[in-house]
N, C-alpha and C positions, 0 to 999 in steps of 0.2 A: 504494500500500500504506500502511495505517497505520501509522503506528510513534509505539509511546510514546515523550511527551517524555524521561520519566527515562531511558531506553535510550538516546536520543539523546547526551542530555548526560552519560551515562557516557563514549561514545566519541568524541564532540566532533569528529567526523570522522575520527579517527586510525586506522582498521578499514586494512590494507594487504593483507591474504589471508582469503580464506575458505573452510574444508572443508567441501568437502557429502557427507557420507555419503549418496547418492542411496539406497542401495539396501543392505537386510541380505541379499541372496542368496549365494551362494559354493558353486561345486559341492565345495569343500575344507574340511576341517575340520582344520588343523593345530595341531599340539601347544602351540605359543607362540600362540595366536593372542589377542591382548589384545582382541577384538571376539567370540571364537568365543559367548559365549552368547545374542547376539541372532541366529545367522546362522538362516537361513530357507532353506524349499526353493521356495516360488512367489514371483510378486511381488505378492503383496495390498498390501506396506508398501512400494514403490518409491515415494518423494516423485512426487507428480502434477508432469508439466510445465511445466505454470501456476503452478503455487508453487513450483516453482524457475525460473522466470523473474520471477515476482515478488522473491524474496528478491533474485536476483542483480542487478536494478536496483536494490533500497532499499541493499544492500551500495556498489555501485558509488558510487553518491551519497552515501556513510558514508566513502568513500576509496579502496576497495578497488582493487586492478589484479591479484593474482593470485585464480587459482584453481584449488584441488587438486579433481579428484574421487576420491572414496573408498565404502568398502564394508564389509560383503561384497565383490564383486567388481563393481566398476560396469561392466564392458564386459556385464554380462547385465542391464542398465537396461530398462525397455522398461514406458512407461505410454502406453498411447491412440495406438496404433502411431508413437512417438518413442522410438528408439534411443537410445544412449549419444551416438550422433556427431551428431545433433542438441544434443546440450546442448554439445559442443565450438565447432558452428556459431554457437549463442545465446549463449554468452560472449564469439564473439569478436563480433557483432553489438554486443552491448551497450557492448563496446568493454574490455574486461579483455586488457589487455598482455601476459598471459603464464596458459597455460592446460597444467595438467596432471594425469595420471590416475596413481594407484597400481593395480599392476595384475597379478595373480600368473601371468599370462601363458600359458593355459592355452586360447586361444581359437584358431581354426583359421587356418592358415596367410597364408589371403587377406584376412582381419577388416583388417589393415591398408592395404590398398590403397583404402579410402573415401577421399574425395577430403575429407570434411570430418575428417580424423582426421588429416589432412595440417596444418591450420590449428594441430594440438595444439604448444606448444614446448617440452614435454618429456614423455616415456612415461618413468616409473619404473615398473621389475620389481622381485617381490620373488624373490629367490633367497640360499636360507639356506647356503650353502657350495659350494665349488669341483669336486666331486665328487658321484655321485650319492647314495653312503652319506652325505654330512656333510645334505642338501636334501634327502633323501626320506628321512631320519630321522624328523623334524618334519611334512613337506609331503605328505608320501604317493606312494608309486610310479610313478615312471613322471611326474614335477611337472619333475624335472630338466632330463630330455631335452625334453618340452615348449617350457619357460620358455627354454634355452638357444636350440632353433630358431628360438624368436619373437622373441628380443634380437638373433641375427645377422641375420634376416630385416630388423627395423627398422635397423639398423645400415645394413644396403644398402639401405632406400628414404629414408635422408637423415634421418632423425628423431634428436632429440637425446634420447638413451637413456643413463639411471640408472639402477643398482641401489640395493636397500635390501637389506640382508643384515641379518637379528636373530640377536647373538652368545648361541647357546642352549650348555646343558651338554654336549653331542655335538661341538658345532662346538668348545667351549672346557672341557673336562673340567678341566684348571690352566691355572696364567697364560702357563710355558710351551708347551704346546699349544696354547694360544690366539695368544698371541704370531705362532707357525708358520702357524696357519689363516689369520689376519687378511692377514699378510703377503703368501701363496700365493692368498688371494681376489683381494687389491689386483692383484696380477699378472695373474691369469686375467682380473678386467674389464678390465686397459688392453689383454689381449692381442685381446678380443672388438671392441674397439673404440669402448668406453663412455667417455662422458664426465664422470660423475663418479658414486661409490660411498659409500655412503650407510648409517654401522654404527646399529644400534640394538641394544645389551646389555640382553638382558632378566633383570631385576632384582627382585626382590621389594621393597618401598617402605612395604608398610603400607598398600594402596589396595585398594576393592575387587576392581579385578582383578588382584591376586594368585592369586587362587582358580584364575582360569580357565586360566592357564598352566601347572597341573599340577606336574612337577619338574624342568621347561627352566630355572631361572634359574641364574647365576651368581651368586657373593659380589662385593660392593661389593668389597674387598678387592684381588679379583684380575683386575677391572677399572681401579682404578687402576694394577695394575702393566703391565698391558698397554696402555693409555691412554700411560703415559710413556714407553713403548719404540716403538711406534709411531710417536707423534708427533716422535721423537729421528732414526729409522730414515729416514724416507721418500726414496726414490733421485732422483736426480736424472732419471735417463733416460724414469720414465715418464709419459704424458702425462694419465693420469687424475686428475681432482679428490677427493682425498678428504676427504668430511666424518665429523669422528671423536668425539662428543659425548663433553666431558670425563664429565660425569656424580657424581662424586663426587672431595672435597677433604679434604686431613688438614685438620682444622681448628686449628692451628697455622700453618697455608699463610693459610689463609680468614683466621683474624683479622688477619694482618696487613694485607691488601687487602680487605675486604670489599666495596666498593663495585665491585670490577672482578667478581667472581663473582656479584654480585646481579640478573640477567640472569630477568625474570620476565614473561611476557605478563600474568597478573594485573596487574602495575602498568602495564604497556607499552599496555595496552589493542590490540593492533596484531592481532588474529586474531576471528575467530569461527568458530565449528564449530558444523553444523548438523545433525542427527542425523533421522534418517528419522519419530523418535516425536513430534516435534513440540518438542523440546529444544535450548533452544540455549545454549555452553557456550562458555567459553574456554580452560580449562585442559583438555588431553587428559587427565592426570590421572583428571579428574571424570567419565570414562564409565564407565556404569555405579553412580555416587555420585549420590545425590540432588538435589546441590549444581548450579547452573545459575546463567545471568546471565538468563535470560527463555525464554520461549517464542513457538511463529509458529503461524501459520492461515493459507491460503491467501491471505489479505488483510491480513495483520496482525502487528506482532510487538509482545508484549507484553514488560512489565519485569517480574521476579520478586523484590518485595523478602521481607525479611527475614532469618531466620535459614538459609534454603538457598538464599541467592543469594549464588553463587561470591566475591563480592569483599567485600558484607557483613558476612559469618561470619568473614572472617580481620580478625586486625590483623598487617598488616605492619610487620616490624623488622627491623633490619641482623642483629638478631641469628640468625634464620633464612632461610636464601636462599629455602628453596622451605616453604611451609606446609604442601603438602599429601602432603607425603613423612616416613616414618617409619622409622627402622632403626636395628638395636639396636647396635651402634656408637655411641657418644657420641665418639668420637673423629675423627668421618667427618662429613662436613657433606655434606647432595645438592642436585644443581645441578639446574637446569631440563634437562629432556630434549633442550632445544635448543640449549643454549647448547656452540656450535661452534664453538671462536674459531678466526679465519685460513678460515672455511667461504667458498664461494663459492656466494652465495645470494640471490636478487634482494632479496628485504623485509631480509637481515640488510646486506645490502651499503647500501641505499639509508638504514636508518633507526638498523644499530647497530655496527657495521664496528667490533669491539673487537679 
């Protein structure tokens, strides 16, 4: 594959994960959905095969050893009769250490007994609360009962199973409500037998997909205060990993440390994300924003300079942690979406273990 020199020498080899959004499909349309306005109902735009095995060897040689796949819903992958569980087999062929799917968990009962879906090292489900009302609020009817069958089901064939739970306004109406939901989830997955749960608070930032998420967000506000009870709370007895994204910082707190909250892939260079339209991006941020590090072709990945190339456009300062977030709070500083300190996470454990 070609790869521009500039692109090269952005990432100087330090690439350690990469998402592939194989596929805009998703028989679901739910309420939070930060991806909901590319979803699709055929697969005309499923990334062709050949160019995602092309990119996942230029990546791999870039550094890389994980990889997420992502969506729409990628277990409905299927370019040139190669299934999902083909691209799980050609990752680990290529040799990537550690291979996992995001995945709303809606596929039939036996979809996991493939023997190459076996090689995966971790299946994350998304499941948006502990109860049917709080998950098929958001997710739509009948997503619940589904997603919960297919987490016990991988549970008993040995698979190392994560949730991602997105703290919407149903699951977290106030901070204490939220507080009680969060708590009573962490329970429900250590009772399921999950290995570790995985919150994303969905937040309004000033990004274009704002839009898309309709009136699921919570205030920055009342995520901090549930952020600090949380992370104060957590019991000894149970045995699930929870990762809890600080998310936002009184900036009073921030200035004193600024250097320990400045936790940014734009600087880190350590990701890439590859979007089914031919885009390729660092910051999650930037989906849907014009803004990108380059683009690919079946044989190729180009550099995209100037003014809407991700790293270009910004000047980084200590004085803001994250560029591409905005919120009317001047009192409130926003952190990277990832930054999860004490999280148990292969790329953060090997490259930022804050």
């Amino acid at each position: 594959m070609n790869i521009d020199s500039n692109f090269l020498a952005v990432f100087d080899k330090n690439i350690r994960q990469v998402f592939l959004y194989i596929t805009n499909r998703c028989q679901l349309c739910c309420e939070q959905c930060l991806y909901k306005t590319h979803i699709t109902a055929d697969n005309s735009d499923d990334m062709p095969f050949e160019t995602v095995a092309n990119l996942l060897k230029a990546f791999k040689e870039m550094g890389a050893f994980k990889v997420s796949f992502l969506g729409g819903e990628p277990t409905l992958y299927s370019n040139n009769s190669h299934s999902f569980p083909n691209l799980v087999f050609l990752s680990k062929e290529i040799g990537y250490s550690y291979i996992r799917v995001d995945t709303n968990g809606q596929f039939n009962a036996n979809y996991l007994e493939d023997k190459k879906l076996k090689l995966l090292d971790e299946i994350t489900f998304s499941l948006d609360g502990y109860s049917e009302y709080l998950n098929d609020t958001v997710r739509g009817e009948g997503t619940y009962r589904n997603c919960v069958d297919n987490i016990q089901n991988a549970v008993r064939l040995g698979y190392n199973v994560q949730i991602t739970t997105c703290v919407h306004n149903s699951f977290c109406p106030n901070s204490s409500e939220g507080i009680k939901n969060i708590k009573e989830m962490i329970l429900f997955g250590d009772s399921l037998g999950v290995k570790s749960i995985n919150f994303h608070p969905i937040v309004k930032v000033g990004i274009p997909r704002d839009k898309w998420i309709n009136d699921t967000d919570i205030e920055p506000e009342t995520w901090i205060t549930i952020y600090d009870d949380i992370t104060s709370w957590m019991p000894e007895n149970i045995k699930i990993n929870v990762r809890i994204p600080m998310r936002f910082i009184y900036r009073d707190i921030y200035n004193n440390d600024k250097d320990k909250y400045n936790y940014c892939p734009l600087k880190l260079k350590e990701r890439i994300l590859v979007l089914p339209n031919g885009e390729l991006k660092i910051c999650a941020f930037n989906i849907g924003a014009s803004k990108s590090i380059g683009t690919y072709t079946s044989d190729s990945i180009n550099y995209l300079p100037g003014k809407y190339n991700e790293i270009e456009s910004i000047l980084f300062s200590n004085e803001k942690c994250c560029s591409n977030q905005t919120i009317k709070n001047s009192n409130i500083v926003p952190l990277c979406m990832s930054y999860k300190p004490n999280q148990i996470e292969p790329v953060w454990n090997e490259c930022f273990c804050h």
